[in-house]
C-alpha positions as CSV (number, residue, x, y, z in Angstrom):
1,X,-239.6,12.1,106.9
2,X,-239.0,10.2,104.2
3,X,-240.7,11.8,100.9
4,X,-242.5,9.4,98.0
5,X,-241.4,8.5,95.1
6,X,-244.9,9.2,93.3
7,X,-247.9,11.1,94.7
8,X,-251.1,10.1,93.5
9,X,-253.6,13.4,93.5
10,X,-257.4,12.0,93.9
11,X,-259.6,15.6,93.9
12,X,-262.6,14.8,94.7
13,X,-266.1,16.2,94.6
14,X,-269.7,14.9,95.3
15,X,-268.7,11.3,94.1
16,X,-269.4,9.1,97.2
17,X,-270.9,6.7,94.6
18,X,-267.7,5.9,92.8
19,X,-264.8,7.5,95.3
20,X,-264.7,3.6,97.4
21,X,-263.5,1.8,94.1
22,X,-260.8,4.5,93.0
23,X,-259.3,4.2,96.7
24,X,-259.3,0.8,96.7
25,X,-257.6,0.1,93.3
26,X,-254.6,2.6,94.0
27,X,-254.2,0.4,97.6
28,X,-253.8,-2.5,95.2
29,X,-250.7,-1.0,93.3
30,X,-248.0,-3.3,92.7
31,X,-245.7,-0.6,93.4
32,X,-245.7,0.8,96.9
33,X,-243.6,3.9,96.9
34,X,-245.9,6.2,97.1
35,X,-248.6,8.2,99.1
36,X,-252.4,9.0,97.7
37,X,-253.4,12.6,98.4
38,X,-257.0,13.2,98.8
39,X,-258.0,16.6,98.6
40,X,-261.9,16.6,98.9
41,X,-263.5,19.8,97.4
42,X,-266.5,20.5,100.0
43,X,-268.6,17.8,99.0
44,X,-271.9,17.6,100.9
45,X,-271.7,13.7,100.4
46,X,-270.6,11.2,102.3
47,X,-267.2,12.0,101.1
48,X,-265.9,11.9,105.2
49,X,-267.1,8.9,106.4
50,X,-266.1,6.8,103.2
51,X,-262.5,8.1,103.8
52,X,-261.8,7.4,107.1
53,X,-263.0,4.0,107.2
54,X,-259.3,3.6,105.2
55,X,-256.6,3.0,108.1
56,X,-253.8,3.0,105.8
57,X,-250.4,5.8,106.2
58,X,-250.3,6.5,102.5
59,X,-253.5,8.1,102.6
60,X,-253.5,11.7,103.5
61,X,-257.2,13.3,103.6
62,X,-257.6,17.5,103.3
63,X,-261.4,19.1,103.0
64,X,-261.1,22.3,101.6
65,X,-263.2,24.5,103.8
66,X,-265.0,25.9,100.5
67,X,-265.2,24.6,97.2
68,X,-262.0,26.1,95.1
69,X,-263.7,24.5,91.3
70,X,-262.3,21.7,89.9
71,X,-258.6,23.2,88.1
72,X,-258.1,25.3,91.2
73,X,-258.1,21.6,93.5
74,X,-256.4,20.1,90.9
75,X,-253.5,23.0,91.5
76,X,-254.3,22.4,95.1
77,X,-253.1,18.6,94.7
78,X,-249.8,19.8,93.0
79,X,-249.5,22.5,95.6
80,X,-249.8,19.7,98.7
81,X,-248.2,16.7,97.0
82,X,-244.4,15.7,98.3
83,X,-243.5,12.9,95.1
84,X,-241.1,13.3,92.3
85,X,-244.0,12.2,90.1
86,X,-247.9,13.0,90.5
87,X,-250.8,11.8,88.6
88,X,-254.2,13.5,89.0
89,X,-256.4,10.6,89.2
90,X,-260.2,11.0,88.7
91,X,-263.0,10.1,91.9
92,X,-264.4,7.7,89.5
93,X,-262.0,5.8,87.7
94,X,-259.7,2.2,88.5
95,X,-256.3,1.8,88.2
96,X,-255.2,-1.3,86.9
97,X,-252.5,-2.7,89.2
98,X,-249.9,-2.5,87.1
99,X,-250.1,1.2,86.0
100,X,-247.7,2.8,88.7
101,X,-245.2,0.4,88.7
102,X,-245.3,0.3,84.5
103,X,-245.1,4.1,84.3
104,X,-242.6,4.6,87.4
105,X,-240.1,2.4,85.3
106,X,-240.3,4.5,82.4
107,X,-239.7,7.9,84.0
108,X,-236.7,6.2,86.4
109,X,-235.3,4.6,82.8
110,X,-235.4,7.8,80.9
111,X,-234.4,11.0,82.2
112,X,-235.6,12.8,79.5
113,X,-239.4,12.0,80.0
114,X,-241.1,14.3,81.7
115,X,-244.5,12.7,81.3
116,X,-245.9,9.1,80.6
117,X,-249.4,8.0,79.4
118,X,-251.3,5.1,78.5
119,X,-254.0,3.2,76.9
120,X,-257.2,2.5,78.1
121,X,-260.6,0.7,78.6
122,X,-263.5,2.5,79.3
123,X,-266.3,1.3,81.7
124,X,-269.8,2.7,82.0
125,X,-271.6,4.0,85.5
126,X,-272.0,-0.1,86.7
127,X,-268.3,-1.5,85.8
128,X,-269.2,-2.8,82.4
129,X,-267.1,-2.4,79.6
130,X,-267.9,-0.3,77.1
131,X,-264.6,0.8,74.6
132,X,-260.9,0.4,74.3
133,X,-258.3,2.5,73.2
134,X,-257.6,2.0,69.8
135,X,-254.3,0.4,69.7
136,X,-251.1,2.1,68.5
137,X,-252.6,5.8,68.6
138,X,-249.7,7.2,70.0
139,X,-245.8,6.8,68.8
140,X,-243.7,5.6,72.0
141,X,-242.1,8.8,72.8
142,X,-242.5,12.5,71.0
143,X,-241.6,15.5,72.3
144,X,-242.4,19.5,71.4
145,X,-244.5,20.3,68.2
146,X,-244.3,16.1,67.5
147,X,-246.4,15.6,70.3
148,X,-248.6,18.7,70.1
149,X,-249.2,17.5,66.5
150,X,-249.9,13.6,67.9
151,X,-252.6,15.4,70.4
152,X,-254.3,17.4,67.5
153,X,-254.3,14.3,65.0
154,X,-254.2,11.0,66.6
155,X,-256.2,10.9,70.1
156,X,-256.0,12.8,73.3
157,X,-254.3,12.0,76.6
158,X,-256.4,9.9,79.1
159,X,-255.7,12.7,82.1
160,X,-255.9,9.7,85.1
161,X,-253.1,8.0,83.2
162,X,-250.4,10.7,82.8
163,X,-247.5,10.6,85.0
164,X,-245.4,13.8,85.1
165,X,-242.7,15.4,87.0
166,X,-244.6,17.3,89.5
167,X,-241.8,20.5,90.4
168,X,-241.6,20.8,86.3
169,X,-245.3,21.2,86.3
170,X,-245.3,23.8,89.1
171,X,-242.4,25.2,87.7
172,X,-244.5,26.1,84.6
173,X,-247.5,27.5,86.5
174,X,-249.3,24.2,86.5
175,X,-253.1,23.8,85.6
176,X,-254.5,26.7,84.1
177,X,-257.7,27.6,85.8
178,X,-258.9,30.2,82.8
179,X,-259.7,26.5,81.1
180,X,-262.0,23.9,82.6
181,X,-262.3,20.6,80.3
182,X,-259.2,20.9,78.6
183,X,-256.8,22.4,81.2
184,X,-255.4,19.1,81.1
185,X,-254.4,19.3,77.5
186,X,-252.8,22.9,78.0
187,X,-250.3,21.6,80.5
188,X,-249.6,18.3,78.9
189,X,-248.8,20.5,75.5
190,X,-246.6,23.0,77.7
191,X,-244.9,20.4,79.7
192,X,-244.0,18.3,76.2
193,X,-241.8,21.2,75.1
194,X,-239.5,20.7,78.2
195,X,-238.4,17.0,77.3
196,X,-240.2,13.8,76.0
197,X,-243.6,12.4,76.0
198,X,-243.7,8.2,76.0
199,X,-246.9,6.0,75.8
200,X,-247.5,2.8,77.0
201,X,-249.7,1.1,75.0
202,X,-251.3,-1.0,77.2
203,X,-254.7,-1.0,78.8
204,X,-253.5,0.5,82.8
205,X,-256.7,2.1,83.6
206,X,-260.8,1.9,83.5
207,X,-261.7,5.4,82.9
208,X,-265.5,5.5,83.9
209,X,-268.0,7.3,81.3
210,X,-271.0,8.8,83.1
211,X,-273.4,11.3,82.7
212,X,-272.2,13.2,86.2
213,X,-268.9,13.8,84.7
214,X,-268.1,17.1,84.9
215,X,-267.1,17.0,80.9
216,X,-271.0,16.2,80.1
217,X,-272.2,19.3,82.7
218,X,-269.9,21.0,80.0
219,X,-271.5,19.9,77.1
220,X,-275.2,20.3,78.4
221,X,-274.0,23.9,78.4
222,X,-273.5,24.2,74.8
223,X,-271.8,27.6,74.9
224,X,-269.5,26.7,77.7
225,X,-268.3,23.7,75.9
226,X,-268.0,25.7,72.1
227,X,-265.7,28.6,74.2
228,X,-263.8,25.8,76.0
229,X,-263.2,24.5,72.2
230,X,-262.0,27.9,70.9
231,X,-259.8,28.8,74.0
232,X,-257.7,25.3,73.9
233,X,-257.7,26.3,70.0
234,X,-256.4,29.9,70.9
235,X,-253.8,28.9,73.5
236,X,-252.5,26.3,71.5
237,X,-251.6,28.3,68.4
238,X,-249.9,30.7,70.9
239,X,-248.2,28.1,72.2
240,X,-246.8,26.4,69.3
241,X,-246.2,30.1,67.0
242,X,-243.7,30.7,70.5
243,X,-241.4,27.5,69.3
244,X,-241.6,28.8,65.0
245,X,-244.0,26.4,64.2
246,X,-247.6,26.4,62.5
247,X,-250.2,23.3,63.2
248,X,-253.1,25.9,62.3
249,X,-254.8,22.6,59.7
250,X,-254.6,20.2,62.0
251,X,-256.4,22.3,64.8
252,X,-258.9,23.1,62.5
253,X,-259.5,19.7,61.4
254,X,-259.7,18.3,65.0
255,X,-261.7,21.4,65.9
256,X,-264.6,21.0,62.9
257,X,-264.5,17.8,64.1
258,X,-265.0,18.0,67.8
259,X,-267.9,20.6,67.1
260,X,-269.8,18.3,64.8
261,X,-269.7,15.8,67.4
262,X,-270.9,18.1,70.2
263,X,-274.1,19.0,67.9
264,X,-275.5,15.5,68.2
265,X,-273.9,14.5,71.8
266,X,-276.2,17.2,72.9
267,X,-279.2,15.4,71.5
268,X,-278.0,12.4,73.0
269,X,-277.8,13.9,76.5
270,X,-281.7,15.3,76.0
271,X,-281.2,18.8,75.0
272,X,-283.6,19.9,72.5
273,X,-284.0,20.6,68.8
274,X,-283.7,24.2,68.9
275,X,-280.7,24.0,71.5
276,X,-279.0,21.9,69.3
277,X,-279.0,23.9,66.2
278,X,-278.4,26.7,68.4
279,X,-275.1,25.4,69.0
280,X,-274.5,24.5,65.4
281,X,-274.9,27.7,64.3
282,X,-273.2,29.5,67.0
283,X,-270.2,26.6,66.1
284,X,-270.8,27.7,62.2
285,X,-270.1,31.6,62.9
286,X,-267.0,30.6,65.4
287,X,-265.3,28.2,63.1
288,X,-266.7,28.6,59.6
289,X,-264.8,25.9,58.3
290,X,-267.7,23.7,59.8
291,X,-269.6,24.9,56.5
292,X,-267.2,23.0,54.3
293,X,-267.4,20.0,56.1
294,X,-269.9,17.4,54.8
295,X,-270.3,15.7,58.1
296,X,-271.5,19.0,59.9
297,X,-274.4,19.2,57.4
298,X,-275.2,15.5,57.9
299,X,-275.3,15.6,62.1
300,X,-276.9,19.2,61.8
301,X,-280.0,17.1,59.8
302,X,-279.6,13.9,61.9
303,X,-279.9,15.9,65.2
304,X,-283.7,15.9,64.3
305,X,-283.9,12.3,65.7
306,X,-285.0,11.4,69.0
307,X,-282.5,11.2,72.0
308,X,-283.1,7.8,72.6
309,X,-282.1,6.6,69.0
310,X,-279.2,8.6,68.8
311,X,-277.9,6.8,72.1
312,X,-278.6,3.5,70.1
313,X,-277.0,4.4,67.4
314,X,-273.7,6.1,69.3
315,X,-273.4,2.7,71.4
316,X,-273.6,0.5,68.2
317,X,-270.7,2.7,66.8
318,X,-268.9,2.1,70.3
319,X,-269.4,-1.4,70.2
320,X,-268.3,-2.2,66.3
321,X,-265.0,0.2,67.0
322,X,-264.1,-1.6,70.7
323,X,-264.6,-5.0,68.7
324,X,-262.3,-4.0,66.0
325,X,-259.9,-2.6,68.6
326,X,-259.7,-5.4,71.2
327,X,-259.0,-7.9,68.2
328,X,-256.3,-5.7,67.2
329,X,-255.2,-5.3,70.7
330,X,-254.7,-9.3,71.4
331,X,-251.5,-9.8,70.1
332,X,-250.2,-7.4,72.6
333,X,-252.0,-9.2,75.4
């Protein structure tokens, strides 16, 4: 049997709502080499029946029999998948129809890449637009502590995007399942020290933002998403101390960053006063940089405000950066 050139992993899990418009959009791929895996994680849903109304032989449909969490049927994917190259696509995002065929041609072109990513636009829970990726964030190839430093300083990986060469990824061990929002970002960093990262930068993907995404469950537990913080933090300075080199500012800078930012995102998403500085201070003790950083101080006051006008004030910022961005972007259009 003939295997695919590409597998593309959907892992799904109680996202009946969304899963109909990720299906359809990898059906529409310009480039047909390859199968879509869909490895359904137990939902309760109507996970089932919305699959099998698809009569198509690329799809290949497995239910779990209990739910395995999402890294574990993420490993699950890689563990079932029968391409040279997988990409773990998210139940509620839309691939552009250009995005395999773009990224194929890269890693066929270039041994030497072992993973490929691009920009994106990001859609709220109707469709609508909402942000870009800023353009130029990411140099067109880097490789080992270049790209690790790229991932601390200039923007993360959009996980639906990346393109990788799934038996390397096995070969290292794959997703690590001690991590749960950044697992992604552990393996990305591991695999980046075994050849060359490139970036397209050009908008493949609508990466959907919602408040059901399993990154916001994180965040409404405060704690969980301050250890998830620390333990990327942790295994990255492992990681790069293995190959003689020493990012330590540059975590530390992204990492008083992201903190401050969780301290008023959980306002936004409802939690209260008291949770909120909470956090802060358990953030504070953790990483006590935070108490040097002027922009802690100002979100740790601001998190006084009510939810609904720090949701008005984080879309406004949205909007004036993905206004500044898609005029940048044009040229490259």
């Amino acid at each position: 049997m003939h295997n695919p050139k590409v597998t593309v992993c959907l892992p799904t899990f109680n996202k009946a709502r969304y899963l109909p418009a990720a299906i359809e959009s990898v059906l529409a791929q310009e480039f047909r080499d390859y199968e879509l895996l869909i490895v359904n994680d137990a939902s309760p849903d109507q996970t089932d029946e919305i699959v099998r109304k698809y009569e198509d032989s690329r799809i290949r449909y497995v239910r779990n029999p209990q739910n395995l969490g999402l890294v574990e049927n993420w490993n699950r994917c890689l563990e079932m998948a029968r391409g040279d190259y997988a990409i773990i696509f998210h139940d509620d995002d839309v691939m552009l129809p250009a995005l395999l065929r773009r990224e194929v041609e890269v890693m066929e072109t270039n041994p030497q890449v072992v993973l490929v990513h691009t920009a994106a636009q990001a859609i709220d829970a109707g469709g609508n637009d909402v942000c870009v990726t800023r353009p130029h964030s990411w140099p067109p190839l880097a490789g080992g502590l270049d790209f690790v430093a790229c991932y601390w300083t200039q923007g993360y990986v959009v996980m639906p995007t990346a393109m990788f060469r799934r038996s390397l990824a096995v070969k290292l061990g794959a997703f690590n399942a001690e991590l749960r929002m950044s697992a992604d970002a552990d393996l990305w960093q591991r695999l980046a020290f075994e050849g060359r990262v490139a970036f397209l930068d050009e908008l493949l993907i609508s990466n959907r933002i919602h408040a059901a995404q399993t990154t916001q469950k994180i965040l409404t537990n405060s704690m969980q998403m301050l250890e998830e913080r620390l333990k990327l933090a942790r295994v990255t300075r492992k990681l790069v101390r293995s190959h003689g080199g020493s990012l330590d500012r540059e975590i530390d800078r992204l990492l008083s960053w992201e903190l401050t930012t969780d301290l008023l995102e959980l306002r936004r998403y409802n939690a209260s006063i008291p949770h909120a500085w909470r956090f802060g201070l358990a953030s504070a003790r953790a990483h006590p940089q935070l108490l040097y950083s002027l922009r802690f101080v100002l979100y740790f006051v601001l998190a006084i405000l009510p939810p609904p006008v720090i949701r008005w004030l984080k879309g406004l910022h949205i909007r004036r950066l993905s206004s500044a961005w898609s005029t940048a972007r044009a040229p490259n259009k």
